[in-house]
Each structure stands twice: as C-alpha cells, then as structure tokens.
N, C-alpha and C positions, 0 to 999 in steps of 0.2 A: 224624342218620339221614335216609334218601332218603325223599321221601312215592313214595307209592305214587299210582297213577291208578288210576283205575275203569272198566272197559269193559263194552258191552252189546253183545251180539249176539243176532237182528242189528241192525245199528248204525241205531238210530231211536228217536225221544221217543214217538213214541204207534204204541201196540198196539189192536186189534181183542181183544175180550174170548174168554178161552180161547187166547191164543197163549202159547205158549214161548217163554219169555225165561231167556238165561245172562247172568248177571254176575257180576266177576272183578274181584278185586284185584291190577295186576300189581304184583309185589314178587317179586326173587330171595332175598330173606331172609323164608323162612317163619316164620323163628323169633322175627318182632318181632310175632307174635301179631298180625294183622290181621283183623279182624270189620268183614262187611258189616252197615251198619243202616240204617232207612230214617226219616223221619218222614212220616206220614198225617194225614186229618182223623181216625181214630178213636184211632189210638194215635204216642207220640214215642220215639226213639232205643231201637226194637224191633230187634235182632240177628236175622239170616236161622236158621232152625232155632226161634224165637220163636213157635210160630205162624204162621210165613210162613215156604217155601219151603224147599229140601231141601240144606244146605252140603254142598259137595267139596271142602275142602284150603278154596284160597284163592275160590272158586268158589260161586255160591250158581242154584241152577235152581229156575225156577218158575213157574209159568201162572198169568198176572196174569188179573184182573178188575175191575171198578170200582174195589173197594176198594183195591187195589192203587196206585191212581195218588197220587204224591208224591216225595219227595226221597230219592234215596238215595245213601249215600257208605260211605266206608272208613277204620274208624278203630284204631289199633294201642294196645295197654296202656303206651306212652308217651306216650299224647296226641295225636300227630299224623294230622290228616285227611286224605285223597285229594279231589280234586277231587268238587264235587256236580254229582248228573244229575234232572234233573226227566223223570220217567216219566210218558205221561198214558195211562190206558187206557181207550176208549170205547164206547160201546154204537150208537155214530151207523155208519151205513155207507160213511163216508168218511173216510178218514185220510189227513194230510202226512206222507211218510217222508223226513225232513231228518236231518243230520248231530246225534247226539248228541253231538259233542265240541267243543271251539272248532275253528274252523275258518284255516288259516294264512291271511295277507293273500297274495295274489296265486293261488292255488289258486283251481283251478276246482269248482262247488258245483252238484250236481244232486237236485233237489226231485222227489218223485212221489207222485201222487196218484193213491191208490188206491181201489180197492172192494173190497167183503167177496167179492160174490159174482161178479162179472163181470170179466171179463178189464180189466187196468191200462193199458190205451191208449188211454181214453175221451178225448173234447175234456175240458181242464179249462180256467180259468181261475183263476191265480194275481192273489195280494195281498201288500203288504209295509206294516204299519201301519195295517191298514184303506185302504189304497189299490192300486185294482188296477195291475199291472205289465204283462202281459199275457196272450192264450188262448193256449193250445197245443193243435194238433189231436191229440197223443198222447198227454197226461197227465204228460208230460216238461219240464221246464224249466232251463234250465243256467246258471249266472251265472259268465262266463269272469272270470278275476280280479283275485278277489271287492278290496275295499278296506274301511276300517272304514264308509266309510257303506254300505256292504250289510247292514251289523249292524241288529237289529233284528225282529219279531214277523210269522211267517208263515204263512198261512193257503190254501187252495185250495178250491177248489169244482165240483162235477159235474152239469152238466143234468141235472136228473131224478132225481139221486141223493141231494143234499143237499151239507152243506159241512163241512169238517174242524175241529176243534181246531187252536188257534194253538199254535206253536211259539217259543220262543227259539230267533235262528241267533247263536250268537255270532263275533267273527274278531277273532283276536288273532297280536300279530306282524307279524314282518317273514319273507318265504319266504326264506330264503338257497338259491339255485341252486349257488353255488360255495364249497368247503370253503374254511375259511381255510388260508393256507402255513403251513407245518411250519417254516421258517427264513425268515431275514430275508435276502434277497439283496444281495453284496457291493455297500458305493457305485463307482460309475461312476469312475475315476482323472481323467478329465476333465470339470467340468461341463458342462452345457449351455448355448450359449450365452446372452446375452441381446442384447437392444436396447435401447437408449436412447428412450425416450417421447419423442413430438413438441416436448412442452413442457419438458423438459429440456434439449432443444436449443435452445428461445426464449431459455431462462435465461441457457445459455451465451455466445449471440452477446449479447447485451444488455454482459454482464457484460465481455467483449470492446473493445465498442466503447466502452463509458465509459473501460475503461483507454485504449485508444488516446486517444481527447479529453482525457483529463488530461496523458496525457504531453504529446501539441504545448501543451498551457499550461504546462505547465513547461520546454520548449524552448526554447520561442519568445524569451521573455526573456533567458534566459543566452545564445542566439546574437546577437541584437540588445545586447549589454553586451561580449559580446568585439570585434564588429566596430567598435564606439566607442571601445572600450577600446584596440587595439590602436595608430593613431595615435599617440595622447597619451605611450602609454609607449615609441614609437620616437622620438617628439620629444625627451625627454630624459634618452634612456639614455648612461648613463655607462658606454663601455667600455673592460676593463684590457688594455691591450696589452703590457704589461710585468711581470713583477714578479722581484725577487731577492733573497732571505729570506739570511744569514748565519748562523749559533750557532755561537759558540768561546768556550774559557774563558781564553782571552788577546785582551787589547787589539791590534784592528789598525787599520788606517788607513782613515778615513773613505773611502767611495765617495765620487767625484767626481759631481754630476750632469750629466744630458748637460744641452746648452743648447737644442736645438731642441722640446725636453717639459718638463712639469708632472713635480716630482718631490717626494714624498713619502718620509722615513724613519720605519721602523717600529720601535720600542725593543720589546723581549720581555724580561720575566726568567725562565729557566727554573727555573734554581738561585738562590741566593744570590748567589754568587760568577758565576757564568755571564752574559754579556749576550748580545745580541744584536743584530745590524742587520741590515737591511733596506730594497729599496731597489722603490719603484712605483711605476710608470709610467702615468696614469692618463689617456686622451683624449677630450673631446667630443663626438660627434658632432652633423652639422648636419641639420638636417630636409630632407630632400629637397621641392625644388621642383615 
C-alpha cells in the first residue's frame, strides 16, 4: 500500500491562536480507511472528530489554540503512517512562517516573520541554531538553494514586537530538474576516439630501443664469424668438376680414367643383381695470393 502524506494549509508549523487550520491526508484510495491523529501534552493518538476538530472525508478543520500545538500524522487500519508534522500554536505576537514539509535540496526557501497585529513587512532579524544569519528590512528572507547544511532550527525576531518560536526547516533529497529518458539511445557504430597517454608512449620507445641493442649484440658476432670464417673454407674447398654415375643390370667395361685428373669409382648396389659404376672427377683448388 502507498503511504499517504499529510498537508497543512496554510502551509506553516506555527499558528497565532484562533486561526484556521485545514489538514489532509492525500490518498486516492479512501477506502484504506485513513484517520488523522495527533499527540499533545494532555492527550496521545487522539483521532480528529475526538474532541478536536471537525473531519471531511480525508480532511480534518479546526481552530487551533494553545492546547492544540503537537504532532500530527495519518494513519490507516493497516498500520501504515503518513509522514509527521509538528504544529506550534502561540499566544506570543510573533511568528516564523516556514515550510511545513521537507524541503528539496536545491529549491529556494522563503522564511517570514510576522505579527498578529501589524502589517508583515517589519525589519526582522533572522537566526539559524541560535545564531543570527542576517536583518531584513522587510520581514522577508529567502535561502536560494537550499543544501543539507541549511537544515536545522529557525527562529525570527521583531523590534519591539518580541521574537518567534523555533521551527524545524528540514531538506531532503536531491532536486532533479530533468526527467529521466523513457529509452536507452542506440550505441554509436563508431567509437570515439582515443589517445595514447604520454607515458605509454615512454613505455613504447624504451621497449624499442632495448630490442634494437639486443639485436646489434647478436649481429655483431655472427657477422665478425662469417667474415673469418669465409677464407678458411675457400682455402680448402674441394671442388667436383666432374662426375658420371652408370646403373645397368649387365656387366660392362670399365671406364678408363682420364690421366690429367684425380679419379674416383663409385660402386652402388641398387638391386641384388644390379651394379653399378661411376666415375668423379674431383679438383683442388689453390688459395689465391
């Protein structure tokens, strides 16, 4: 079930004695049985029509006086409360007319101090905690918005007049100016770009330049081993200037070798039966001077 809130009109914590006060349980569901009750110093969880004040529906009217000042809320035959309001009714000739309900964070909040008898544009000076804030020459004073430390106990005061009852201002919340979207707007098919951080770039070249240093030491050696190296194996390469392989499965007549070269025969057995010759011609070279 939704709780209901509780309104006063009009909307102020302290009354001057013999004024008209309407308060109201808002609730669209009359039927969850909602009773205004109040607690006092003389009596507790006293229902409007009680001996106090004249119920309408959800609605209770009535011309507070002394006795009158204390807590009153809204409560339904399944137990749950509406938010509570401290009423103060005074017999002093000055009263704070401040917001009876919490007040949103960022909302602008206007205080006034008034009298019974005389016109409500007197200099006042305003307090918040027993400390004063400052005078207004009009009995007006506005707090553009408010924040949670504006929260806290207020009071006013009239030359000559005397000084108010403290109030509770309370301020709850955050003010939302723009409704939340109804849908989630499709993502972007591109994102947006980024940049690389300074230091990411330090990483890179660092990381860079060690590969490069490792590679010339691993260069350097294998090129200083071919150039040494490569002498030595022109000194005494053997190469074949000749060769000529035979395979038949019949005996034929030995190659002759020539007489101006080194000659080598090569036997193979492929098969059993099968030989073969072979004939290679194999020459020298002399190291160049």
């Amino acid at each position: 079930m939704e709780l209901t809130r509780l309104t006063v009109s009009p909307s102020s914590s302290q009354f001057f004695k013999g004024a008209f006060v309407s308060l109201s349980c808002e609730e669209d569901d009359s039927s969850a049985g909602w009773t205004l009750r109040r607690n006092t110093s003389r009596r507790q969880r006293t229902q409007c029509g009680d001996g106090w004040g004249n119920p309408a529906g959800l609605t209770c009217n009535i011309t507070v006086f002394s006795q009158d000042s204390g807590v009153y809320w809204c409560e339904s035959r399944e137990g749950p409360i509406s938010n509570m309001v401290n009423l103060t009714v005074t017999g002093g000739s000055v009263i704070l007319q401040s917001p009876v309900l919490p007040v949103m964070e960022g909302d602008d909040v206007t205080l006034l101090c008034k009298t019974e008898t005389t016109p409500s544009n007197l200099p006042a000076a305003f307090y918040k905690d027993g400390s004063l804030i400052r005078k207004q020459p009009t009995g007006h004073m506005t707090i553009q918005h408010v924040s949670r430390s504006d929260e806290g106990l207020y009071k006013c005061d009239i030359s000559g007049h005397g000084e108010s009852p403290s109030s509770w201002i309370t301020v709850t919340g955050e003010h939302t100016t723009t409704p939340p979207p109804t849908s989630t707007p499709p993502p972007t098919s591109t994102p947006p770009p980024t940049s690389t951080s300074p230091a990411v770039l330090s990483v890179l070249s660092c990381v860079g330049s060690v590969c490069v240093v490792v590679l010339l030491v691993l260069l350097v050696p294998l090129v200083r081993r071919c150039v040494h190296r490569k002498p030595e194996e022109e000194d005494g390469e053997d190469e074949i200037i000749h060769s000529t392989i035979k395979i038949s499965n019949h005996p034929q007549q030995p190659i002759k070798p020539r007489r101006d070269i080194y000659s080598a025969v090569v036997y193979s057995a492929v098969r059993t039966e099968d030989v073969g010759y072979g004939q290679t011609t194999i020459r020298t070279r002399r190291p160049r001077l």
